[in-house]
TIKE-426951 format. One record per residue (C-alpha): x, y, z; chain. Coordinates in Angstrom, 1 decimal. Example, Ala and Ser with C-alpha at 12.3 -4.5 7.8 and 13.67 -1.06 7.14 Angstrom:
BEGIN
ATOM|12.3|-4.5|7.8|A
ATOM|13.7|-1.1|7.1|A
# end
This chain:
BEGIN
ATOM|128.7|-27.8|-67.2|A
ATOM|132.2|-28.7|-66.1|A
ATOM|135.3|-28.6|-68.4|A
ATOM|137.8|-29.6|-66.5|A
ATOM|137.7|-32.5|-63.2|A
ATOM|140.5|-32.9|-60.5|A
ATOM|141.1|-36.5|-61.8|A
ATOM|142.0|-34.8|-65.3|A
ATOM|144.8|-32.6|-64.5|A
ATOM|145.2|-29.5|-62.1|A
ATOM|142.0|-27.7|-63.3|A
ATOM|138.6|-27.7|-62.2|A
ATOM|136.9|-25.1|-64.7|A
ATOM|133.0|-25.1|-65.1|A
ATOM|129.9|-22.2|-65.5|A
ATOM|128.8|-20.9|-62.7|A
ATOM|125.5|-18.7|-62.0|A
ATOM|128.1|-15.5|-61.5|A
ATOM|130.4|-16.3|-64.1|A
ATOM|133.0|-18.8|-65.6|A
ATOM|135.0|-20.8|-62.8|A
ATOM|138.9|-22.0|-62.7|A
ATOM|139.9|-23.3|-59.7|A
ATOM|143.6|-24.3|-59.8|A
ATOM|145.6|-27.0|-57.7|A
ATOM|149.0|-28.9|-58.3|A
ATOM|152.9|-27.7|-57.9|A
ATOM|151.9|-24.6|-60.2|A
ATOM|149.4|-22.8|-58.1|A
ATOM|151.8|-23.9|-54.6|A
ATOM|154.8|-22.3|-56.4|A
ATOM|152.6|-18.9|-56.7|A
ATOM|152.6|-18.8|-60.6|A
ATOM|149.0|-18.6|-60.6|A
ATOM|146.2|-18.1|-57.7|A
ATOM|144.0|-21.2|-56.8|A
ATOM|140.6|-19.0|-58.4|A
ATOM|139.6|-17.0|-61.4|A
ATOM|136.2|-16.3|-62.2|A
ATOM|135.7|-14.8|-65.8|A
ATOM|132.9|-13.0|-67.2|A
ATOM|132.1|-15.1|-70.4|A
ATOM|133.7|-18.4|-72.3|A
ATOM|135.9|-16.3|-74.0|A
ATOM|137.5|-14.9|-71.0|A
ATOM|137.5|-18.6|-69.6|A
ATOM|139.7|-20.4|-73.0|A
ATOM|141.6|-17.3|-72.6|A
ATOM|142.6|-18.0|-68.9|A
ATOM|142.7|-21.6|-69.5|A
ATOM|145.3|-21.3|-72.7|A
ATOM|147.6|-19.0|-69.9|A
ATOM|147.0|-21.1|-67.3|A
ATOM|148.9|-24.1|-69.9|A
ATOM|151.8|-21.8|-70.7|A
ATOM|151.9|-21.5|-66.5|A
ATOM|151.8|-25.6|-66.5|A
ATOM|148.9|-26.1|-65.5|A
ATOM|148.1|-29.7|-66.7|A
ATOM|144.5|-30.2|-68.4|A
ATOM|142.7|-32.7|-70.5|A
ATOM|143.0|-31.2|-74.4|A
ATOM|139.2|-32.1|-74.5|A
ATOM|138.3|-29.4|-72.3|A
ATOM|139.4|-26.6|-75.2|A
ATOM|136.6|-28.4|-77.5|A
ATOM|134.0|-27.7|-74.8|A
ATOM|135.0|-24.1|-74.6|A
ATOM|135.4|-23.7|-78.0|A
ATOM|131.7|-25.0|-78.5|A
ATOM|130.7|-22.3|-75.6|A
ATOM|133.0|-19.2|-77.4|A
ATOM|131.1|-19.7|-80.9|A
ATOM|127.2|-20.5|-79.0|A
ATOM|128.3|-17.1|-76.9|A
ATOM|129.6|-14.7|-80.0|A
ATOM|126.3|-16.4|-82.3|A
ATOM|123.9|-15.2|-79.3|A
ATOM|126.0|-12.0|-79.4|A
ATOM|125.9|-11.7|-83.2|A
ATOM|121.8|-12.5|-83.3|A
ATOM|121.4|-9.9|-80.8|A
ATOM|122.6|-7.2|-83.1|A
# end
């Protein structure tokens, strides 16, 4: 699932088999604010880095926090069930 496409900003954030991807481009990540990868352990993690990578200026679509949001709640439900 992908959150974020190059054609929507400077973020290209998706799942991943090993974990949650952000792969950064744009005049943010060539002015060394931020690296050009993250990889986070769960969707929390990801909205976290995403919300930073904003305050960085990092330009997203806003729609891409609804997706994560949906994944954070499905992720702390599973979480939740399992206790």
């Amino acid at each position: 699932m992908s959150y974020c496409r190059w054609s929507d900003g400077d973020l290209y954030a998706y799942r991943g088999a090993d974990g949650f991807h952000v792969h950064v481009t744009g005049p943010v990540m060539v002015a060394g604010k931020v690296r050009e990868r993250y990889v986070e352990p769960s969707a929390q993690a990801l909205l976290a880095r995403v919300l930073w990578l904003g305050v960085q200026g990092c330009d997203y679509p806003w729609d891409a926090l609804r997706w994560l949001k949906e994944d954070v709640v499905a992720e702390v439900s599973e979480k939740e069930l399992a206790q």
